[in-house]
C-alpha positions as CSV (number, residue, x, y, z in Angstrom):
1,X,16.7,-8.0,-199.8
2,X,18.0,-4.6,-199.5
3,X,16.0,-3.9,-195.7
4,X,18.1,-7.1,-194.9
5,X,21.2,-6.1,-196.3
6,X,20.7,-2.8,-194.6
7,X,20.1,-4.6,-190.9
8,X,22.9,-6.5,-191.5
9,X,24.8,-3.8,-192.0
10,X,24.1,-1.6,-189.0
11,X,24.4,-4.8,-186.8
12,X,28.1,-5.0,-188.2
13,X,28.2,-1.0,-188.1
14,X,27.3,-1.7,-184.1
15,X,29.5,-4.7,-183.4
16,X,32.5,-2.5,-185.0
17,X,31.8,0.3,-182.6
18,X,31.7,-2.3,-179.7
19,X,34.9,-3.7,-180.5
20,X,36.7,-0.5,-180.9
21,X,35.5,1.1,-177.5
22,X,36.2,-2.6,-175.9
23,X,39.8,-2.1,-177.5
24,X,39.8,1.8,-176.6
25,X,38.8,0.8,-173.1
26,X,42.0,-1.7,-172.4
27,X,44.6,0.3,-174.0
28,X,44.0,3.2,-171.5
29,X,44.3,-0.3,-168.5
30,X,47.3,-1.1,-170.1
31,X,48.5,2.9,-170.1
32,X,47.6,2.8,-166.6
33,X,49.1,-0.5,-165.5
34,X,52.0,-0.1,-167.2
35,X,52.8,3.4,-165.2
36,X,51.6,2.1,-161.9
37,X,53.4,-1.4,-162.3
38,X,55.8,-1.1,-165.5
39,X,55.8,-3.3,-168.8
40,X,56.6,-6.8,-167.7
41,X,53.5,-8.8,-167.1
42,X,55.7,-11.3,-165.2
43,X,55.6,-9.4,-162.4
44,X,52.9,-6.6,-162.9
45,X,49.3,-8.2,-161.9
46,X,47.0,-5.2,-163.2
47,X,49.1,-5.8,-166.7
48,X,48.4,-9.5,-167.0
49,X,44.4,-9.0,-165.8
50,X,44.9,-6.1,-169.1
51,X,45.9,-8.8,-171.5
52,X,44.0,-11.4,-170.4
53,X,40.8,-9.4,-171.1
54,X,41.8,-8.1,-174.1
55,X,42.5,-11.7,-175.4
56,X,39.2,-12.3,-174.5
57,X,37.3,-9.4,-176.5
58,X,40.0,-10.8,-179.6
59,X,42.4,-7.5,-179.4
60,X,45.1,-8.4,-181.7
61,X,48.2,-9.5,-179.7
62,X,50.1,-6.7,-181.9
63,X,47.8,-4.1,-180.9
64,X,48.4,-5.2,-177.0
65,X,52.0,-5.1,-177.5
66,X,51.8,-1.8,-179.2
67,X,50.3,-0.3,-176.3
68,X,52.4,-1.3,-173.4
69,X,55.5,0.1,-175.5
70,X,53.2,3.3,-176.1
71,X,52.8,3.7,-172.7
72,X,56.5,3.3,-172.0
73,X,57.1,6.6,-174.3
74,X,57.8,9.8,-173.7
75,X,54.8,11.1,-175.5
76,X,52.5,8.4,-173.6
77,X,49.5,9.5,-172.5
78,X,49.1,9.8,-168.5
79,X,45.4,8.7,-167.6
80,X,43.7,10.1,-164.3
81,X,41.1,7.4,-162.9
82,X,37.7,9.4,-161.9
83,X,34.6,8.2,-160.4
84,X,31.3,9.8,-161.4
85,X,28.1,9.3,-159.3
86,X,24.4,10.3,-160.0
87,X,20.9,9.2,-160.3
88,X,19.1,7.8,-164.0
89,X,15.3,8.2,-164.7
90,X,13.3,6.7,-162.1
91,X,15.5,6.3,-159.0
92,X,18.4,4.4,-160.7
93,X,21.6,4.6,-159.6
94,X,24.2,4.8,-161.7
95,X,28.6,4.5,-161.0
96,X,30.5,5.8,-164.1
97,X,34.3,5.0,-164.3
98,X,36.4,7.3,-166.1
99,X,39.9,7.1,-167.3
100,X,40.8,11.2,-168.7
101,X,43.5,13.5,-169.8
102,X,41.3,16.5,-169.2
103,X,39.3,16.2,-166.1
104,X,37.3,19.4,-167.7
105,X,36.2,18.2,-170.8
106,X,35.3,15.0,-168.8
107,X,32.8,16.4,-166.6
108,X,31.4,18.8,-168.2
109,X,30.6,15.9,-171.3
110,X,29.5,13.8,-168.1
111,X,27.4,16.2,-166.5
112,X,25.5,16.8,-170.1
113,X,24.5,13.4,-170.7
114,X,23.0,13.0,-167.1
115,X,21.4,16.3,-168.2
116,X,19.8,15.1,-171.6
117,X,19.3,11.5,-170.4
118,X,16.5,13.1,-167.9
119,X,19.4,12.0,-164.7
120,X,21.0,14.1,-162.4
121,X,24.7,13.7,-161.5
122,X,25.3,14.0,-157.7
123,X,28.6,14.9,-156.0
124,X,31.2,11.8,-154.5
125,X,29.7,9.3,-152.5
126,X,26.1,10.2,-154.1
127,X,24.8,6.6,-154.6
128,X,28.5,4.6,-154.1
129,X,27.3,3.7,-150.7
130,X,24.6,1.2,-152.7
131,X,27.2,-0.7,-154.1
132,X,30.4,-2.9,-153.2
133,X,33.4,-3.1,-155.2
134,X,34.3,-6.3,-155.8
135,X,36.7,-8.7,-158.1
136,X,34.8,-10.6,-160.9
137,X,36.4,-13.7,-162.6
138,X,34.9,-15.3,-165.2
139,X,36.2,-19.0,-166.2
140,X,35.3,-21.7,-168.4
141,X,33.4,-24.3,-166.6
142,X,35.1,-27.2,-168.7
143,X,37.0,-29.5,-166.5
144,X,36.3,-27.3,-163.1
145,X,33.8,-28.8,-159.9
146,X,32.4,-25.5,-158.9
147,X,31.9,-26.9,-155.1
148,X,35.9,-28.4,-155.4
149,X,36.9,-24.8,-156.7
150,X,34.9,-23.3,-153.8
151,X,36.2,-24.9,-151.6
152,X,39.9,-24.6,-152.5
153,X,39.8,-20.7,-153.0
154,X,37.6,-19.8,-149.8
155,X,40.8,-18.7,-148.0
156,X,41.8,-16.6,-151.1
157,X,38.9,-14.6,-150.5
158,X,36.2,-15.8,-152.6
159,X,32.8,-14.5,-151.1
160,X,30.4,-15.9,-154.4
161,X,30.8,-18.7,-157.3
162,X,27.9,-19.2,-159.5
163,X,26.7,-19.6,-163.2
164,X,26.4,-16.8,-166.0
165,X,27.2,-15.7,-169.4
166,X,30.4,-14.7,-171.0
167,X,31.5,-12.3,-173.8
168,X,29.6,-14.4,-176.5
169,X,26.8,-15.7,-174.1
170,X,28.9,-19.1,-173.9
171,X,28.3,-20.0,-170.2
172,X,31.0,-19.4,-167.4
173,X,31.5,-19.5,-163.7
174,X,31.9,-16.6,-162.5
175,X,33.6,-15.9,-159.3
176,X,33.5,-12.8,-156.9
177,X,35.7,-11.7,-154.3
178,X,35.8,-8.4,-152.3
179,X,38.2,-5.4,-153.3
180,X,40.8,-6.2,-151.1
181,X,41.1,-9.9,-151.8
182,X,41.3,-9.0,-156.0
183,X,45.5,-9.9,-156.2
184,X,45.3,-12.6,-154.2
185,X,42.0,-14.5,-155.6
186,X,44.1,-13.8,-158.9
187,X,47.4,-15.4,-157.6
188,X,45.3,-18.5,-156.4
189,X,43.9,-18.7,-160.1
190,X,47.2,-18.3,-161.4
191,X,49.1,-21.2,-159.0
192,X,46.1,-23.8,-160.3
193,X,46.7,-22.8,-163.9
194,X,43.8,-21.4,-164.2
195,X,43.3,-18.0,-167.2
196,X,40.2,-16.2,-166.9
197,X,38.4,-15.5,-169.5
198,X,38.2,-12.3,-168.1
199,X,38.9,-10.7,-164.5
200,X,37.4,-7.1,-164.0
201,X,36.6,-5.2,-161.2
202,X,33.1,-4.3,-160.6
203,X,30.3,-2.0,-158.7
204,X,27.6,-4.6,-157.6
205,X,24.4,-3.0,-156.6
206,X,23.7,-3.9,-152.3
207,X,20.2,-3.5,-153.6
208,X,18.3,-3.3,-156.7
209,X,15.7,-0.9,-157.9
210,X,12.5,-2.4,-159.7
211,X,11.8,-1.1,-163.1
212,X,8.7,-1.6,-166.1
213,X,9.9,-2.4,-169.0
214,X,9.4,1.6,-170.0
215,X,11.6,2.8,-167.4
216,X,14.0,0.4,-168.0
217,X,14.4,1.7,-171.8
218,X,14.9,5.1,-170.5
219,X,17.5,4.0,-168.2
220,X,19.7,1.6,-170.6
221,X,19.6,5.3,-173.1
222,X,21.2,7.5,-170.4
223,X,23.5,4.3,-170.1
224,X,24.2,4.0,-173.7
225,X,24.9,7.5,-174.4
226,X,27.5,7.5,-171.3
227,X,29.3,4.1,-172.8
228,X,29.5,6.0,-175.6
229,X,31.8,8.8,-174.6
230,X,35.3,8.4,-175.7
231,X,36.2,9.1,-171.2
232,X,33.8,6.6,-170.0
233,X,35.6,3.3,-169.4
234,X,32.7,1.1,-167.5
235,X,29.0,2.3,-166.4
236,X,27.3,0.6,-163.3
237,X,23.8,0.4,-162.0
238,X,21.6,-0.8,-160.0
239,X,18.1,-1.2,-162.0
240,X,16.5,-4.6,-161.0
């Protein structure tokens, strides 16, 4: 009983530590969104797609509210947006978004865990040429015809609409749409009624790199010691 109660207990440990950098993560996108765009969701897109997502990873609405009016203070934080870019074990590329107060301590704490994690980080544009940016929607499929939907966003600028996984591996539709088509693929949503259960936008790999099972472990640990930096806001790659 004990070795049970002890599993149990790191798996809540770990699902803790999720939800706080998940939480961490979208108060810096509010901070962000609220300076770019200002505090009224009504008519700041970036600061609804903030509060959508952090309904969706169950961020007290208290907690959301308390950090657009944090960001509206004098002693808010101001957030610079930087791009990392460098190679994994074994020929994976990897896209690290950062969102920092002190570009110094950033790099030098990202540079280390390429380091230790057996990767290299390269300068900008290293390995962001294998990827697009795109816009990634995730809906509930209940009560949506995924070919009617096609169909009536194609001129919003919806490229792909297929199946996956949410949050809690429920399963979703999950729409993609280039960069520049992001605001208004979200308006369309919007005018139909429609909440994501998330909107995010992404790195997807132009190509994939094939890895054993081995090489894929030392991969997801450079990965995992970058996701947990308290800078790092999103890591992408592209292992196959």
């Amino acid at each position: 009983m004990g070795r049970i109660f002890e599993v149990r207990k790191s798996t809540m440990f770990a699902r803790w530590d999720r939800m706080a950098k998940q939480f961490s993560r979208i108060g810096k996108e509010i901070a962000i969104a609220v300076k770019v765009g200002g505090p009224d969701p009504a008519t700041n897109p970036a600061l609804r797609r903030c509060m959508q997502n952090g309904k969706n990873v169950n961020m007290p609405k208290d907690r959301v509210e308390a950090a657009i009016k944090r960001a509206q203070g004098k002693d808010m934080t101001n957030y610079e947006e930087i791009l990392y870019e460098g190679y994994a074990p074994h020929g994976v590329a990897l896209v690290v978004e950062t969102a920092t107060d002190n570009h110094v301590r950033t790099v030098a704490n990202v540079k280390s865990h390429f380091n230790k994690g057996n990767g290299a980080l390269g300068n900008s544009g290293a390995v962001s040429f294998q990827f697009k940016k795109m816009g990634v929607f995730k809906l509930k499929p209940e009560g949506l015809n995924p070919d009617d939907l096609e169909l009536e966003l194609i001129d919003f600028g919806l490229e792909e609409l297929g199946e996956g996984t949410g949050e809690n591996e429920e399963p979703v539709l999950i729409l993609r749409c280039p960069f520049v088509e992001f605001g208004h693929l979200q308006k369309a949503l919007e005018d139909k009624n429609i909440n994501p259960l998330s909107a995010e936008l992404e790195w997807i790999p132009t190509n994939t790199v094939p890895v054993t099972d081995a090489q894929a472990e030392d991969v997801s640990k450079l990965i995992e010691r970058l996701e947990q930096d308290d800078d790092v806001q999103k890591v992408f790659h592209n292992m196959g």
